[in-house]
C-alpha positions as CSV (number, residue, x, y, z in Angstrom):
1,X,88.8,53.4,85.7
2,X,90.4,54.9,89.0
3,X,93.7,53.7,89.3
4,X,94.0,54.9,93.4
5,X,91.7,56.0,96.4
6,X,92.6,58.5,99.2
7,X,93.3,57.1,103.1
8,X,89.8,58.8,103.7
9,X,88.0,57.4,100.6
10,X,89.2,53.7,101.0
11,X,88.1,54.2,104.7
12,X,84.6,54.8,103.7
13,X,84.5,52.0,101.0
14,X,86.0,49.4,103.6
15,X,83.7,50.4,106.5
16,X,87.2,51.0,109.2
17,X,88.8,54.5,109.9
18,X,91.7,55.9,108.9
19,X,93.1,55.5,112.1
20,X,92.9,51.7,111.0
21,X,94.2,52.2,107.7
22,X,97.2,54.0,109.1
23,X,97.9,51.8,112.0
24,X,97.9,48.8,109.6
25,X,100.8,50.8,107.6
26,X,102.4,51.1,110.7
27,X,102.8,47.8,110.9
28,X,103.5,46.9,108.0
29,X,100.2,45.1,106.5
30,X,98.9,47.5,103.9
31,X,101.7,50.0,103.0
32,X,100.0,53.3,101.3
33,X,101.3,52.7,97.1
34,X,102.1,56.5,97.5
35,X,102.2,59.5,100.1
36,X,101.7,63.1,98.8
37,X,103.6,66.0,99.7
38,X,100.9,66.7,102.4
39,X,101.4,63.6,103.9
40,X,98.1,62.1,102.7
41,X,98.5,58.3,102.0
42,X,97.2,56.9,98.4
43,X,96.5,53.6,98.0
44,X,96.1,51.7,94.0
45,X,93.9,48.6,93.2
46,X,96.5,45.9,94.3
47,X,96.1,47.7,98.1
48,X,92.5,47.6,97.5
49,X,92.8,43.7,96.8
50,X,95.4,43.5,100.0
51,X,92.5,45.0,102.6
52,X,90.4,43.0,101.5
53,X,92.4,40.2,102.4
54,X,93.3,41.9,105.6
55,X,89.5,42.3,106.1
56,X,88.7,38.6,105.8
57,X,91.6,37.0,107.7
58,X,90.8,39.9,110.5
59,X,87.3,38.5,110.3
60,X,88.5,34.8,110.8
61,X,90.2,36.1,114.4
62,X,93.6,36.5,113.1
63,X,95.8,39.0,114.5
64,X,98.0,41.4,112.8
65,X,101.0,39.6,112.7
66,X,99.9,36.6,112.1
67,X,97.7,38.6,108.9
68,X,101.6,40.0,107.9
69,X,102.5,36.3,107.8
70,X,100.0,35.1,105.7
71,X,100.0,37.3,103.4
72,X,104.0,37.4,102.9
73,X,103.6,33.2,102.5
74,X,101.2,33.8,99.9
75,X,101.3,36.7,97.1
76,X,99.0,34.3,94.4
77,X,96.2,36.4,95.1
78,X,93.6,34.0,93.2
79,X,94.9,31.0,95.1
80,X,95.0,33.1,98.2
81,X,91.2,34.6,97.8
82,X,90.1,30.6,96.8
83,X,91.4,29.9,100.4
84,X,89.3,32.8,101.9
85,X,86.1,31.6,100.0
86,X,86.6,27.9,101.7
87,X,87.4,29.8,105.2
88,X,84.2,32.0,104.9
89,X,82.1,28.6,104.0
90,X,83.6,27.4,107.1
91,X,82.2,30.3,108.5
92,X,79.0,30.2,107.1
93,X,78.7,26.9,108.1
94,X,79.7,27.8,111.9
95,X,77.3,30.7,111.7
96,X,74.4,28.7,110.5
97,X,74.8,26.2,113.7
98,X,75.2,28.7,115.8
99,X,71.7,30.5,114.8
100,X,70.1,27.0,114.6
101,X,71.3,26.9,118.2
102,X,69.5,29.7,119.3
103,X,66.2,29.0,117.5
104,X,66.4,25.5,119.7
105,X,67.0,27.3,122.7
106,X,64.0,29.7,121.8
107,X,61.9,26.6,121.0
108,X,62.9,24.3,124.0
109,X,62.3,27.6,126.4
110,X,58.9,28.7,125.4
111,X,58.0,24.4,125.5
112,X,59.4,24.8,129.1
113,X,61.4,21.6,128.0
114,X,64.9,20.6,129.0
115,X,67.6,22.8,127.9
116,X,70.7,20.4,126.0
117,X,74.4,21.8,126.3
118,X,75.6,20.4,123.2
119,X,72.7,21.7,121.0
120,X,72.6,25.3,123.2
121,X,76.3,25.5,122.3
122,X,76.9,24.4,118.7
123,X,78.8,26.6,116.8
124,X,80.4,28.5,119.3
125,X,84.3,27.8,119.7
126,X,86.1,30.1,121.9
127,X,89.6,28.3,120.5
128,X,89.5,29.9,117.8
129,X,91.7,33.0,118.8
130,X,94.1,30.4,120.7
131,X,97.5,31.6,118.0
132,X,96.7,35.4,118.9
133,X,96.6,34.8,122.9
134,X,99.5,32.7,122.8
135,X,101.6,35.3,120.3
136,X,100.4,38.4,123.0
137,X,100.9,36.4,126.1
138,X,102.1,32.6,125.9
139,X,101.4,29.4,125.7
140,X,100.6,29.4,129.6
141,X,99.1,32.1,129.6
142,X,96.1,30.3,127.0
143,X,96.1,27.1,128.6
144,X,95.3,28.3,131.8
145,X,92.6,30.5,130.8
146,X,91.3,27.3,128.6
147,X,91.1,25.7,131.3
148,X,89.2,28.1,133.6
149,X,86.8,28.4,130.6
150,X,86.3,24.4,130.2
151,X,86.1,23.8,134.4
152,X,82.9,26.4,134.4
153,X,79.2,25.0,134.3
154,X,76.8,26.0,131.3
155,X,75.4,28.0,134.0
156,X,78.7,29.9,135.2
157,X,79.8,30.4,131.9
158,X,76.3,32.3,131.0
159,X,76.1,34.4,133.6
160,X,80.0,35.3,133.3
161,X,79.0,36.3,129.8
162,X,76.0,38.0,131.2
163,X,78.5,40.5,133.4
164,X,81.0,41.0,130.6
165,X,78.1,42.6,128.3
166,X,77.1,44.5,130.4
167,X,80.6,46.1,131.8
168,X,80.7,46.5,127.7
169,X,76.9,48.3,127.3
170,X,77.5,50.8,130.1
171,X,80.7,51.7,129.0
172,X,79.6,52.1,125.7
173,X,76.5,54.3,127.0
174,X,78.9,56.6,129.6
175,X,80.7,57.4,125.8
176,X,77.7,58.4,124.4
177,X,76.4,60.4,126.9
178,X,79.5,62.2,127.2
179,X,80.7,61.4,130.2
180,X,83.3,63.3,131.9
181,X,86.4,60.8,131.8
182,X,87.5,61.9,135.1
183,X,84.8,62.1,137.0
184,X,83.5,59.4,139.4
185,X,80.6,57.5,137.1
186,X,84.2,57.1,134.4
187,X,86.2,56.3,137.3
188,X,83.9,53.5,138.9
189,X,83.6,52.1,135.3
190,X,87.5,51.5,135.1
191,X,87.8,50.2,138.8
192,X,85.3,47.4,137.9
193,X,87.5,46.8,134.3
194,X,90.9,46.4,135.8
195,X,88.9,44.1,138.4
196,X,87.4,42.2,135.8
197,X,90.3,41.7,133.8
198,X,92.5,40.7,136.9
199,X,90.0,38.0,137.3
200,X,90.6,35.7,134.5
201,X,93.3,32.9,135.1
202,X,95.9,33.2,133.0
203,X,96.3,36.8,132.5
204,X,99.2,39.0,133.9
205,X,98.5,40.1,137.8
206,X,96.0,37.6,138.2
207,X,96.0,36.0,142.1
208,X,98.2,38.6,143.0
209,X,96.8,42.0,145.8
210,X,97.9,44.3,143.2
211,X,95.8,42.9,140.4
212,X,96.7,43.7,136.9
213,X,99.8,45.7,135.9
214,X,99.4,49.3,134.6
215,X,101.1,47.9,131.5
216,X,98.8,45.2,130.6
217,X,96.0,46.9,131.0
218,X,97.1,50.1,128.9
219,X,98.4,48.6,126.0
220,X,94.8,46.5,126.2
221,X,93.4,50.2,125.7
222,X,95.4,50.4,122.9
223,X,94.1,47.7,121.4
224,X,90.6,48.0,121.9
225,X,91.4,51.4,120.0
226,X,93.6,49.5,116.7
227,X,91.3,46.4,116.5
228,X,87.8,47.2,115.1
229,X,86.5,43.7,116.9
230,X,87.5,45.0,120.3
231,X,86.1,48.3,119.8
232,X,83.0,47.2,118.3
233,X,82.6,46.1,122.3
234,X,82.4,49.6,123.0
235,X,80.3,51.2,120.6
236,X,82.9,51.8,117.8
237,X,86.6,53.4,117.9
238,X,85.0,56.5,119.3
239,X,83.7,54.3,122.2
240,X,86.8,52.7,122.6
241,X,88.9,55.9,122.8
242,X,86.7,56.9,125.6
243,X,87.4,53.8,127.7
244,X,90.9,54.1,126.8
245,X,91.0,57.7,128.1
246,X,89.2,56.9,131.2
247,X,91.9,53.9,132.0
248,X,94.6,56.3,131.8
249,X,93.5,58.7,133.6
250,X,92.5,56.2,136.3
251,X,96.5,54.8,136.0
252,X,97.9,58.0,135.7
C-alpha cells in the first residue's frame, strides 16, 4: 500500500496542476507531509483525504479562505465527509432542476408555446458565491451587483450571458491558436475585458472615465490563473495564462 504520491502524481490523480497543488500550500490549505532535498513536494494519505475535501467545498463555490476555515473548524474527517455527501445531494438535487429546466425550455420552444421564468430558471442561483464576493470586495460591493442582476429582465439577463460566453470562447480560441499576446487581435480582446468588467455595478472603477483600476483587473488575472473554475472559462490554466499575459501586457 503507498504511503505518499509526488506533487506531479497527485496532480494527475486529482485532475488540477501542480501549479494548483502548490498555490494551495501557499496558502496554507494542503501543506506537502514532506519536501525532498530537490524541492519536490510529497504528499501521504491524510493529504490525499484533505484535497479531496478541498475539491468538494471548491466545487460547492467556496473560496480558499473560506475552504482554510472549514477545514480548521472541522478535523473529524468522517463527520466532515458526511457533511459533503448531504452538500453534494443538495447539488444533485440543484443539478437535476436545473436540467429539467432546460428540457422544458426545449419542449415549450419546439411547441412554439409560452416560455415561463420560474420553470426556465429553476435551479440556477447566482447567490451562491455571495461569502466569496463579499470576503474579495465587500458587502457593498455584492449588494450592488445583486441588485443590478435582480433589476434585469429574463431577456437582458440572457443576452448579457450571451456576450460574456462569447468574450470567454474567443479568448479561449486566440490561446489556442497561438496568438501573439501583443499583437492587435490579443490587444482588442483585453480592451473589450477591462470594458466588460468596468461594466458591472458594484465592482471597483465602475461609473467612473477611467474604468477599472490596473489593480483589480490584474490580480483578477491571477485568479483566473489559481482557481480551476475561472480558468475552465478560458479553456484550462493554459488558457487562462494566456489571457493573463495579454492583460499585462495591455497594462503594462
Amino acid at each position: 500500500m503507498r504511503s505518499e504520491w509526488s506533487i506531479q502524481e497527485l496532480a494527475r490523480a486529482a485532475g488540477v496542476t501542480s501549479r494548483t497543488l502548490r498555490h494551495y500550500g501557499d496558502v496554507g490549505v494542503l501543506e506537502p507531509s514532506r519536501t525532498g532535498a530537490n524541492g519536490m513536494r510529497f504528499y501521504d494519505a491524510d493529504a490525499l483525504v484533505r484535497l479531496q475535501r478541498i475539491l468538494l467545498l471548491r466545487d460547492l463555490g467556496l473560496g480558499l479562505p473560506a475552504i482554510r476555515q472549514v477545514l480548521e473548524g472541522n478535523r473529524d474527517t468522517v463527520v466532515a465527509l458526511r457533511t459533503h455527501l448531504d452538500l453534494l445531494r443538495h447539488e444533485r438535487e440543484l443539478l437535476d432542476r436545473r436540467i429539467e429546466a432546460v428540457r422544458t425550455t426545449i419542449d415549450r420552444t419546439r411547441r412554439g408555446e409560452a416560455l415561463m421564468a420560474h420553470e426556465v430558471f429553476d435551479g440556477f442561483d447566482h447567490t451562491r458565491y455571495r461569502d466569496e464576493v463579499v470576503e474579495r470586495w465587500g458587502a457593498d460591493a455584492y449588494d450592488t451587483g445583486d441588485r443590478w442582476w435582480r433589476g434585469m429582465t429574463d431577456a437582458q439577463r440572457t443576452d448579457w450571458q450571451g456576450r460574456v460566453a462569447q468574450l470567454s470562447r474567443e479568448w479561449a480560441d486566440a490561446a489556442r491558436a497561438g496568438l501573439d499576446p501583443a499583437g492587435p487581435e490579443a490587444q482588442d480582446l483585453a480592451r473589450r475585458h477591462i470594458e466588460w468588467l468596468a461594466s458591472v455595478p458594484g465592482t471597483p472603477g465602475y461609473g467612473t472615465a477611467e474604468g477599472s483600476p490596473r489593480e483589480y483587473v490584474l490580480g483578477l488575472a491571477d485568479m483566473y490563473v489559481a482557481d480551476d473554475r475561472f480558468a475552465a472559462n478560458y479553456g484550462g490554466t493554459e488558457g487562462a495564462e494566456f489571457v493573463r499575459t495579454v492583460l499585462r501586457i495591455h497594462l503594462r
